[in-house]
Each structure stands twice: as structure tokens, then as C-alpha cells.
DODOLUM-149415 format. One line per 3 residues: their letters; for each residue x, y, z of N, C-alpha, C, O. Coordinates in steps of 0.05 Angstrom, whole numbers, plus 32768, in hexadecimal, padded with zeros to 4 digits. Layout:
N
A) X/Y/Z/X/Y/Z/X/Y/Z/X/Y/Z | ...
//
This chain:
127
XXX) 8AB9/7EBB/8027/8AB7/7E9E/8028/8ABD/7E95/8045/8AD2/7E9E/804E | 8AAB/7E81/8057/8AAB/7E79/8065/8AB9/7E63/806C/8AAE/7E4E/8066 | 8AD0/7E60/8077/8AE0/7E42/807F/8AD7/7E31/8096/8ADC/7E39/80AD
XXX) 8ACA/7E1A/8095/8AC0/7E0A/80AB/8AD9/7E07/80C3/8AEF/7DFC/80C0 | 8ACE/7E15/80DB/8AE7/7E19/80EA/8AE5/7DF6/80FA/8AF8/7DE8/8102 | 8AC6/7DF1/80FB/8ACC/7DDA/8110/8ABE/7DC6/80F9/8AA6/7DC4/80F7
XXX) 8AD0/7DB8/80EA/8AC9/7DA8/80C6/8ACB/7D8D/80D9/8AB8/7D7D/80DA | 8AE6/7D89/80EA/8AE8/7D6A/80F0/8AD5/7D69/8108/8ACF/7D53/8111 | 8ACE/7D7B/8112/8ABF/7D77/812D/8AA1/7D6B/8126/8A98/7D58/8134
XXX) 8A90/7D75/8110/8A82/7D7B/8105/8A7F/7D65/80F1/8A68/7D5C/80F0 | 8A90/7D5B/80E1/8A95/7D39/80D8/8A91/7D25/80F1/8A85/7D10/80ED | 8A9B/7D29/8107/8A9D/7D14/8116/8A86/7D16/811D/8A82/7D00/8127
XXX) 8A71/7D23/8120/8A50/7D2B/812F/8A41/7D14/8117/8A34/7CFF/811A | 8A4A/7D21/8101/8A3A/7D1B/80F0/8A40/7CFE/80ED/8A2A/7CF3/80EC | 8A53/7CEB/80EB/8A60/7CD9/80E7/8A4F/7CC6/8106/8A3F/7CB3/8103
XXX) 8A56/7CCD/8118/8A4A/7CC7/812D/8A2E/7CBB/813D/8A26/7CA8/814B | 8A24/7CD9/8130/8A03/7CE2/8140/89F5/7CE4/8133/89DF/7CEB/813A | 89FB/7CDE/8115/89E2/7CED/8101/89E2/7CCB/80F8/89F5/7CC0/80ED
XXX) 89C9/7CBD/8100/89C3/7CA2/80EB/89BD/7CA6/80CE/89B9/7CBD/80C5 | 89BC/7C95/80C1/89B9/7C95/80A5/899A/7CA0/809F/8996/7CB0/808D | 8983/7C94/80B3/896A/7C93/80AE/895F/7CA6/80D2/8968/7C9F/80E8
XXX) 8952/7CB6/80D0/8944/7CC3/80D8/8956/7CDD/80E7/8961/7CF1/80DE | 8952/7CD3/8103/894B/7CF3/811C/8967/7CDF/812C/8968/7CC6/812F | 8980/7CF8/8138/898B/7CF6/813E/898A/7CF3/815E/8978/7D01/8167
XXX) 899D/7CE2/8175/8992/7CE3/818C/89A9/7CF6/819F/89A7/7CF2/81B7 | 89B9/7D07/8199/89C4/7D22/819E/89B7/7D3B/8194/89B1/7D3A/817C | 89B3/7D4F/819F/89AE/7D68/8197/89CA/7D74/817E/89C2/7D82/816B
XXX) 89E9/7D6D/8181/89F1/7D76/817B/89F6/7D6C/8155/8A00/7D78/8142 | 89E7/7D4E/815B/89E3/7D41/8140/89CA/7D4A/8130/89C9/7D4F/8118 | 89B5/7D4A/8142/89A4/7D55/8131/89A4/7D70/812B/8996/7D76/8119
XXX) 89AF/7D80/8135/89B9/7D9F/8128/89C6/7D9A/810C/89BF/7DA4/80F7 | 89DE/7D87/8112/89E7/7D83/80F5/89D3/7D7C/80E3/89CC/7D8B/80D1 | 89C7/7D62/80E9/89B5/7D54/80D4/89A1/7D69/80C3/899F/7D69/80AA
XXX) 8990/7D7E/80D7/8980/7D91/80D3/898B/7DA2/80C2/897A/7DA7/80B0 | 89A1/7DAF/80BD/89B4/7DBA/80AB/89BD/7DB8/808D/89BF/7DC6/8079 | 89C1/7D9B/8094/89CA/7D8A/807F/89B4/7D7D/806A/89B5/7D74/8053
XXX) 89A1/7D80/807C/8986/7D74/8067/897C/7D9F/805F/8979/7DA9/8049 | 897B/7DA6/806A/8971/7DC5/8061/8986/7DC4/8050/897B/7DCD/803C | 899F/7DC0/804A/89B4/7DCD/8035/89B4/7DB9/8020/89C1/7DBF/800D
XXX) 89A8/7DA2/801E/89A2/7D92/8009/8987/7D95/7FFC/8983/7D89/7FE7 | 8974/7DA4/8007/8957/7DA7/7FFF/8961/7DC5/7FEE/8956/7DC6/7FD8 | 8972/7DDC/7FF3/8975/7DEA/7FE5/8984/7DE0/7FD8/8978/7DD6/7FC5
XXX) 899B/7DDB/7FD7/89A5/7DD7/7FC0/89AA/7DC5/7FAE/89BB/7DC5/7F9D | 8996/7DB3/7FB3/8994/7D98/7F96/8975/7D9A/7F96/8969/7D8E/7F85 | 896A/7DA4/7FA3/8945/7DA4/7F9B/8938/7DC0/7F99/8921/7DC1/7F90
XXX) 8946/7DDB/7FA2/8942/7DF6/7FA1/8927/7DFB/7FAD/8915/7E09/7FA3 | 8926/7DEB/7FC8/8912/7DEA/7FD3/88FF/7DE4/7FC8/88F0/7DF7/7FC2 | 88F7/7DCE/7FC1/88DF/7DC1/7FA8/88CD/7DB6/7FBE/88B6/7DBE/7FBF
XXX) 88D3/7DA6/7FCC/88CB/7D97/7FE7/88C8/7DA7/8009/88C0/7DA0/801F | 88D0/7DBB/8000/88C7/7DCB/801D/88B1/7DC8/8024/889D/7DCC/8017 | 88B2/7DBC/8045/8896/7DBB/8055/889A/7DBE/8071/88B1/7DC1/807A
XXX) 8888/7DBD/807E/888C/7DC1/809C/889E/7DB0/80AC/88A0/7DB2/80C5 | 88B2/7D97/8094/88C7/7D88/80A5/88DC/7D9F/80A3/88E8/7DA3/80B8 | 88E3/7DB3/808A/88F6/7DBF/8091/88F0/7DD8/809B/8902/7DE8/8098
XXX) 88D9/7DE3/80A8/88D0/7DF5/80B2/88DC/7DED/80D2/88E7/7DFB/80E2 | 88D5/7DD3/80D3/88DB/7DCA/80F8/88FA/7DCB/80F8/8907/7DD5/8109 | 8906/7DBD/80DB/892B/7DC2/80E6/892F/7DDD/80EB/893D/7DE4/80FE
XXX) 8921/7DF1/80D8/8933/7E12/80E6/892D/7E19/80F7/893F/7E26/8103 | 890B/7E16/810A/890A/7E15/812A/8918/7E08/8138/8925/7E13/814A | 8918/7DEC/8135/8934/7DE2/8144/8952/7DEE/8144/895F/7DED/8159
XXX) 895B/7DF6/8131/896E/7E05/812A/896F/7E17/813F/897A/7E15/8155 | 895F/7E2E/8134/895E/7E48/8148/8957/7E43/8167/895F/7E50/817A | 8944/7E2C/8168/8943/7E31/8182/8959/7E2A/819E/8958/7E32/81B6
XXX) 8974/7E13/818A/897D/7E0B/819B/8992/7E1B/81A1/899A/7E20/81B8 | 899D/7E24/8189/89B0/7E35/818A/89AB/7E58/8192/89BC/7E69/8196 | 8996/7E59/8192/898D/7E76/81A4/8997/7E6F/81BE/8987/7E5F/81C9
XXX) 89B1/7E77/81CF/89B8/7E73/81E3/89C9/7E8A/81ED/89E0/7E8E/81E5 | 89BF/7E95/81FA/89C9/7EBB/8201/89DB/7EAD/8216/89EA/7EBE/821D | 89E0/7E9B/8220/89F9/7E89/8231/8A16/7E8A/821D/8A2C/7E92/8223
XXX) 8A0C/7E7E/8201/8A26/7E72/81F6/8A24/7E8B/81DB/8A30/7E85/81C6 | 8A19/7E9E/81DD/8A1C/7EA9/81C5/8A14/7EC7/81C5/89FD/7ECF/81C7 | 8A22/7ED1/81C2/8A1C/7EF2/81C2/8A0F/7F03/81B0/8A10/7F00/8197
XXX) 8A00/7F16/81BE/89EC/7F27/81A8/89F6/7F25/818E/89E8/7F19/817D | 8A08/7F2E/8188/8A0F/7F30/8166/8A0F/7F13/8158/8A04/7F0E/8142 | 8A1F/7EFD/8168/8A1A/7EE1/815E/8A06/7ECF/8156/8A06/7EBE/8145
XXX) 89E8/7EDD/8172/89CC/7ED3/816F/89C4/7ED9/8152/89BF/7ECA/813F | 89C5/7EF9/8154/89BF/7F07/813E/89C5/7EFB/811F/89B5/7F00/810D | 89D5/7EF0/811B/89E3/7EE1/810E/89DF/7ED1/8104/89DC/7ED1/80EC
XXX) 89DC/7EBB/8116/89CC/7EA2/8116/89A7/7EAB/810D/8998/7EA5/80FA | 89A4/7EB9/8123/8988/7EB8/811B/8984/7EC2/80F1/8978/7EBB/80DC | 8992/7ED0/80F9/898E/7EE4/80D2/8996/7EC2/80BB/898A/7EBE/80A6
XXX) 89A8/7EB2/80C3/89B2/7EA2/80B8/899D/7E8C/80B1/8997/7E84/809A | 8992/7E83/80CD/8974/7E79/80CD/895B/7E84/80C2/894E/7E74/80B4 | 8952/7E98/80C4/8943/7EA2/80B3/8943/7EA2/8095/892F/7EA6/8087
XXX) 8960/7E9C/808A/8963/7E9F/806E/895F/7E8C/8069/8957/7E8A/8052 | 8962/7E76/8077/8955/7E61/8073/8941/7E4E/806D/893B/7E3C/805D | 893A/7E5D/8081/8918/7E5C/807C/890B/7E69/8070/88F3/7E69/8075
XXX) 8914/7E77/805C/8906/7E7D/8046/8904/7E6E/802C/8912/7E71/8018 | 88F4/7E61/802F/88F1/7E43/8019/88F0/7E59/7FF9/88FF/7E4F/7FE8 | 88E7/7E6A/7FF2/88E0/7E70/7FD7/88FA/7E73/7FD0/8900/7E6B/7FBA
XXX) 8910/7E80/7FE3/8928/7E89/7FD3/8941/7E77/7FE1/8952/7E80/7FF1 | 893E/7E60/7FD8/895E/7E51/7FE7/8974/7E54/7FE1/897C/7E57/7FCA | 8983/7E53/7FFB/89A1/7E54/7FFF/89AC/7E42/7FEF/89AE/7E2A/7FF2
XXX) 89B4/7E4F/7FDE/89D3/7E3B/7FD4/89E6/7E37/7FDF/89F3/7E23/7FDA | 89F0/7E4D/7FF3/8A0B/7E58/7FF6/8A14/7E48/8007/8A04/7E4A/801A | 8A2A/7E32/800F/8A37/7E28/802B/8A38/7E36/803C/8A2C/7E2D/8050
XXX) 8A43/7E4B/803E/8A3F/7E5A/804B/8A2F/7E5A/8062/8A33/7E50/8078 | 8A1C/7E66/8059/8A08/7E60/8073/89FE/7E43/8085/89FA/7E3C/809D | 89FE/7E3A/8070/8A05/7E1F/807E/8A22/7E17/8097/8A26/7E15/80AF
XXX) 8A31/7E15/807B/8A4B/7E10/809C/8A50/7E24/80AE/8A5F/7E1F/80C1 | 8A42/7E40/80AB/8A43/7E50/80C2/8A2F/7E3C/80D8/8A34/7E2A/80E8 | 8A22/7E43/80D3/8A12/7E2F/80E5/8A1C/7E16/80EB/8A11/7E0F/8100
XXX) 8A28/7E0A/80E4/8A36/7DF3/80EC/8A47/7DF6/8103/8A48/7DE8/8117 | 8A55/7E0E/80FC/8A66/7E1C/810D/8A56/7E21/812F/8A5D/7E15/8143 | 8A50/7E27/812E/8A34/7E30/8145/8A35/7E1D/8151/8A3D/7E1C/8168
XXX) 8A2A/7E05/8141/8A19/7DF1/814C/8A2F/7DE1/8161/8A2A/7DD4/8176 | 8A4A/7DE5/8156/8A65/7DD7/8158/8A6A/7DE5/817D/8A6B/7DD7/8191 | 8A6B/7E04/817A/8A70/7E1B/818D/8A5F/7E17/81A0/8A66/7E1B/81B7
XXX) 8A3E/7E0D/8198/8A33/7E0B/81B7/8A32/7DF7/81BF/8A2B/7DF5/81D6 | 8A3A/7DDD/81B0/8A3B/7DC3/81C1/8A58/7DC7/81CD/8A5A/7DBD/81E4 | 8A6D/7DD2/81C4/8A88/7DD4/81D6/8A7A/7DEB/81F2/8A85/7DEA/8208
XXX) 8A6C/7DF6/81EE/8A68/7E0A/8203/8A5A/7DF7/8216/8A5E/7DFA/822E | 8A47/7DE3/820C/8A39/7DD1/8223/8A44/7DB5/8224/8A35/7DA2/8228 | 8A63/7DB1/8221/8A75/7D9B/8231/8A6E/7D7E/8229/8A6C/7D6C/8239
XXX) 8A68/7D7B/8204/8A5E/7D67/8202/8A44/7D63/81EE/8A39/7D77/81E3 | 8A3A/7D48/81EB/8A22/7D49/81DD/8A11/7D4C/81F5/8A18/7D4F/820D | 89F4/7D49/81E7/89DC/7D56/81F4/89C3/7D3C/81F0/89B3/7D3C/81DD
XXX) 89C4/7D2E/81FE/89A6/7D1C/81EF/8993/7D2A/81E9/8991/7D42/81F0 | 897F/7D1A/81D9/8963/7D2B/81D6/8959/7D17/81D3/8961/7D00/81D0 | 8938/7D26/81D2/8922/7D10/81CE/8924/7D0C/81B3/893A/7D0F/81AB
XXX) 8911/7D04/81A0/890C/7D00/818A/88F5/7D0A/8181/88E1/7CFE/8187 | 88F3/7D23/8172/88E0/7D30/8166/88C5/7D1B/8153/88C8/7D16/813B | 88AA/7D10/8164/889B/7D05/8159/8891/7D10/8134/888C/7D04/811F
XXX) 8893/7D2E/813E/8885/7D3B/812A/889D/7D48/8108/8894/7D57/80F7 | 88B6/7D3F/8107/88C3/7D3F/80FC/88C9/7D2B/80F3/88D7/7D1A/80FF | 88BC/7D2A/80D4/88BA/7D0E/80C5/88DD/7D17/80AF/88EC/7D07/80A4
X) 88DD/7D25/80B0/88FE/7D2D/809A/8915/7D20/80A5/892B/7D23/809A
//
């Protein structure tokens, strides 16, 4: 069993950066948001609604946090395997687990880059 190491850091993102209605304007919010909608599509819809909106959260996912700067071979590794399970719509994650691991991450490389991160706003991500 996994203990959310960074729970209040990770509340305050969310609390913060994540609006009620759409696309967040931090990277480190919309990591959360992306997460949090993938862990509610498995586990209250068992992926019933999977489409290419949650296909774009686990590319966003992986791509931001693929960072050979803030994260070492075995950690990538990790992450990446975590994401992938993800993205496998036929068989969804129930488990928290994988989820607040990843939370964890998301927490570890915004502390590694001194802060939030703006971003643009993904036109093509209607989720």
C-alpha cells in the first residue's frame, strides 16, 4: 500500500490550479487534473467513456514527467510502466495506488523545477 507522501502539497495544486470547468493554466495542475479525471473514468465508469481525451491525459502525463534531469532510470521506468497501465482502457485501474504514485512524481518534479510551470492550453483536449 502506497502512502501519499506529498497529500497536502498536492491538495493545495489541486485546490489552487485545477478550475472546476476545463484545462488548467500550470503544468503542475494540469498533471493533477489529468490524473484525477483518468482515476475517476476507471473507477466509477470502468472505462465506459474512454476516448482520445484520455488517451491525450496519459501523453501529457508521460511526456512531462519523462525528465532524465529530475528522475532516474529506475524512476522513469516506473512512471512510464505506471502510465502505460493506464492507458490501457479495456482493463482499468482501480487501485490508488497508481494513481497517487503518480501524484507523487508530479509533486517531485515541480519541487525539482522551483515552482509552478505555466502552460498553454491544449485546443485539442475537450476532457
Amino acid at each position: 500500500m502506497v502512502i501519499v507522501k506529498y497529500f497536502e502539497e498536492a491538495k493545495a495544486i489541486w485546490k489552487k490550479y485545477v478550475p472546476q470547468n476545463g484545462q488548467s493554466e500550470t503544468v503542475e495542475g494540469e498533471l493533477i487534473r489529468a490524473i484525477e479525471k483518468l482515476r475517476y473514468e476507471a473507477q466509477n465508469n470502468g472505462n465506459a467513456n474512454w476516448d482520445v481525451g484520455f488517451v491525450r491525459f496519459c501523453d501529457y502525463i508521460w511526456d512531462s514527467l519523462n525528465d532524465d534531469v529530475v528522475f532516474k532510470h529506475d524512476e522513469l521506468k516506473e512512471i512510464k510502466n505506471d502510465v502505460d497501465e493506464l492507458r490501457n482502457s479495456v482493463v482499468p485501474v482501480f487501485d490508488d495506488e497508481f494513481y497517487d504514485r503518480i501524484i507523487d512524481r508530479v509533486i517531485e518534479w515541480g519541487l525539482a523545477h522551483n515552482g509552478l510551470i505555466k502552460r498553454e492550453r491544449d485546443p485539442l483536449q475537450y476532457r
